[in-house]
C-alpha positions in Angstrom: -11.7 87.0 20.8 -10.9 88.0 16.7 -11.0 92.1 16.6 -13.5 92.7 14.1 -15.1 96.1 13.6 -18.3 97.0 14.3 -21.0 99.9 12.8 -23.8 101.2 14.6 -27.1 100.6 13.0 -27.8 104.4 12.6 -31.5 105.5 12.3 -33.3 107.4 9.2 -31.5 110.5 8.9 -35.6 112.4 9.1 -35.5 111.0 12.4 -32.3 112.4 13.6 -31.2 116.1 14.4 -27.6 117.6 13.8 -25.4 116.1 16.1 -22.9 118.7 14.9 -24.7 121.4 16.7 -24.4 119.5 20.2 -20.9 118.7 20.7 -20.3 120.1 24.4 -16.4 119.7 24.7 -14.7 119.1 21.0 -14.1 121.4 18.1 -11.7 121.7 16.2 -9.4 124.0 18.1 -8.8 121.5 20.2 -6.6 119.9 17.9 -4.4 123.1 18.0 -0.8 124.1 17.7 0.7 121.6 20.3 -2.0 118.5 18.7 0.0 118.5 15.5 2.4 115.4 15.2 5.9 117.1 14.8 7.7 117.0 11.3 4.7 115.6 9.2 4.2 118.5 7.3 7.2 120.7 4.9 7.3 124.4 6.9 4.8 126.2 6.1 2.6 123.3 5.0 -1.1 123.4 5.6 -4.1 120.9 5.3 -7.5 120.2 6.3 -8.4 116.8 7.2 -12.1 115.5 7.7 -13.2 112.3 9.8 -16.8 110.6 10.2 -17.5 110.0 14.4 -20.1 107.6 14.9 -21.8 108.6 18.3 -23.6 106.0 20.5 -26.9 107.8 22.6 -24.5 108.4 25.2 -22.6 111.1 23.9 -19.2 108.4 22.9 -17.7 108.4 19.7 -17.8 104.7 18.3 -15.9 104.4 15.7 -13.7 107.3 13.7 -13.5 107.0 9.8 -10.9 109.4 7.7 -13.0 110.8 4.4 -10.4 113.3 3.4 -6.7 113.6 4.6 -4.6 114.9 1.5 -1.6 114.9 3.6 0.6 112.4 5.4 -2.2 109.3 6.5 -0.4 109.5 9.7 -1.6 113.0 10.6 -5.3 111.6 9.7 -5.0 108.1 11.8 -3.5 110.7 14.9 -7.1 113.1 14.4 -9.2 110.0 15.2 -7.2 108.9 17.8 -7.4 111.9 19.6 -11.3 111.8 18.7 -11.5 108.5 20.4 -10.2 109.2 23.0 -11.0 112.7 24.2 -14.4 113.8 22.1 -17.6 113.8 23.9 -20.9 114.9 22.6 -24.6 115.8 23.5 -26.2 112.9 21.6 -28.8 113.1 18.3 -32.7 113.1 19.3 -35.1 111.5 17.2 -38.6 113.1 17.1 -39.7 112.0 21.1 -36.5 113.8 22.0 -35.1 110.2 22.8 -31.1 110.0 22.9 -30.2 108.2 19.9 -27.2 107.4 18.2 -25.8 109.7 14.9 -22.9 111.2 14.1 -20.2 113.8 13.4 -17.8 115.4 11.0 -15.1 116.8 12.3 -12.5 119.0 10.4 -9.4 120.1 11.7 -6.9 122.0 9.9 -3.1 121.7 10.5 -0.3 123.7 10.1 3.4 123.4 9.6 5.3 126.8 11.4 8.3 127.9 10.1 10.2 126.4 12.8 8.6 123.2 12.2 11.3 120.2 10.9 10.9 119.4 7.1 9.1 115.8 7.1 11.3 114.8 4.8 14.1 114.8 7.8 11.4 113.6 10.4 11.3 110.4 12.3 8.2 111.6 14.2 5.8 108.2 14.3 2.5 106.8 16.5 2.3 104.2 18.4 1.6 100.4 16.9 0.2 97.5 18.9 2.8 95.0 19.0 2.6 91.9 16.8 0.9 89.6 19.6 -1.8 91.9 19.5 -4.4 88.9 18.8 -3.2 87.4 22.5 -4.2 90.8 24.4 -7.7 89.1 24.9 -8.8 85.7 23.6 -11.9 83.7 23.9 -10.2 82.1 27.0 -10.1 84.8 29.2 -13.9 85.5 28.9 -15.7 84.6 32.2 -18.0 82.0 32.8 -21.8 82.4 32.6 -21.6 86.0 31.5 -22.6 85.5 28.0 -25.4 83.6 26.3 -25.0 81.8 22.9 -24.6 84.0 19.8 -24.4 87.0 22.4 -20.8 89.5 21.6 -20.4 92.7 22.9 -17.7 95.6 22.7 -15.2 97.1 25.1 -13.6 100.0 24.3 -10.8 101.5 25.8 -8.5 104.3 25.7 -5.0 103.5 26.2 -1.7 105.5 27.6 1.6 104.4 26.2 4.8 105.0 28.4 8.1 106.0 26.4 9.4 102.3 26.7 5.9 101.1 25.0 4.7 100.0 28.2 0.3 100.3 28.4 0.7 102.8 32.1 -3.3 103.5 31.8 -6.3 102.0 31.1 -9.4 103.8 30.7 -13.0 102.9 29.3 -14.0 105.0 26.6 -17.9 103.2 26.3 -19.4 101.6 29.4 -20.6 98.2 27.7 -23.7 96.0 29.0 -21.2 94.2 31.3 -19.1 96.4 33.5 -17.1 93.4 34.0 -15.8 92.6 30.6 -14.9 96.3 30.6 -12.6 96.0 33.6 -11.3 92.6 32.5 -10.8 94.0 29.4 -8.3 96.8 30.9 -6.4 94.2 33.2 -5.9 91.9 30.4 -4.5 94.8 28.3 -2.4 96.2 31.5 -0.7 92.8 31.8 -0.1 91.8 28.4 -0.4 94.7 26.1 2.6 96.3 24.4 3.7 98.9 21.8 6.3 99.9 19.6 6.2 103.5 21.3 5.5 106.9 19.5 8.4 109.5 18.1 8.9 112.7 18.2 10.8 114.7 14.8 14.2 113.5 16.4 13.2 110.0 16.6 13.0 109.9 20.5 10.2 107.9 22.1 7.8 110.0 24.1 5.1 108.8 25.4 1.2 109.0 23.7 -2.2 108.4 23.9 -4.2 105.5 21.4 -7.5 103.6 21.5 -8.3 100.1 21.7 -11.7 98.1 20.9 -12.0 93.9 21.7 -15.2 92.4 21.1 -16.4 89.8 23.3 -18.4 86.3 22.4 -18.5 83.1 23.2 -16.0 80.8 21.1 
């Protein structure tokens, strides 16, 4: 099925408290020292960068939006995939005290040491989907019966890239209506998904971490 991207209807903002105050396991330390993508930044180079998490009721980030990255977009794209893939929250409640969804914004700030490489002599990158990318997952792998007409639904995944750009590790990020779909979605992924693989500053491929989101409906 065609990738398109997908926004939560959020409700009135009267209706929903801070979701800010009930993340349980990310802040922004956790994008410390050893987060920063290597030889983005000149040494001594600092900048805060802010992203928009959409959170389902369940406590799982949705979707990740950069609204302010005055540095390299790369080190921006790298916060929201670490976001996606590793943030977890104690969801918004509306006034019954029913789990809804809201969201977050997250600032991180990010520092080049003095031992850091200039960028300028970096060849530090993230991974990129390869160009087949469409053919991961297409209407005809969707199996029978499971949808109705006009019905879609989303799987999203988190993803571990090996060094040679090889997918090594599927995970779901959001259990979707289906459980199947989900795990069809990582075997499909497994099997045919492949990546031009991350750098470090010296150009080496190392292995990484991304997200992934297919949305299912019938053709």
């Amino acid at each position: 099925p065609t990738r398109r991207s997908a926004r939560p209807t959020l409700p009135p903002k009267s209706s929903l408290e801070s979701i800010q105050s009930h993340a349980v396991k990310l802040c922004p330390r956790r994008l410390g020292r050893q987060e920063v993508p290597t030889g983005l930044l000149k040494r001594g180079e600092r900048i805060r960068t802010t992203a928009l998490i959409e959170v389902s009721a369940e406590g799982l980030p949705t979707r990740c939006t950069v609204t302010q990255s005055p540095g390299p977009a790369a080190i921006g794209d790298h916060a929201c995939r670490l976001y996606m893939a590793r943030a977890r929250f104690k969801p918004a409640r509306d006034e019954q005290r029913r789990a809804t969804p809201g969201s977050y914004e997250a600032v991180a700030s990010w520092e080049a040491f003095e031992t850091a490489t200039d960028a300028a002599t970096s060849k530090a990158a993230g991974p990129r989907a390869g160009p087949d990318v469409p053919m991961w997952v297409t209407t005809d792998d969707l199996p029978r019966g499971v949808l109705t007409r006009d019905e879609s639904v989303i799987s999203d995944v988190t993803l571990k890239i090996s060094a040679t750009g090889k997918v090594s590790e599927c995970l779901v990020l959001k259990p979707g209506k289906y459980p199947e779909l989900d795990v069809r979605t990582c075997q499909l992924i497994l099997a045919r998904g492949n990546y031009r693989p991350a750098l470090d500053a010296s150009g080496q491929a190392v292995e990484s971490e991304t997200w992934h989101r297919v949305r299912w409906q019938q053709p």
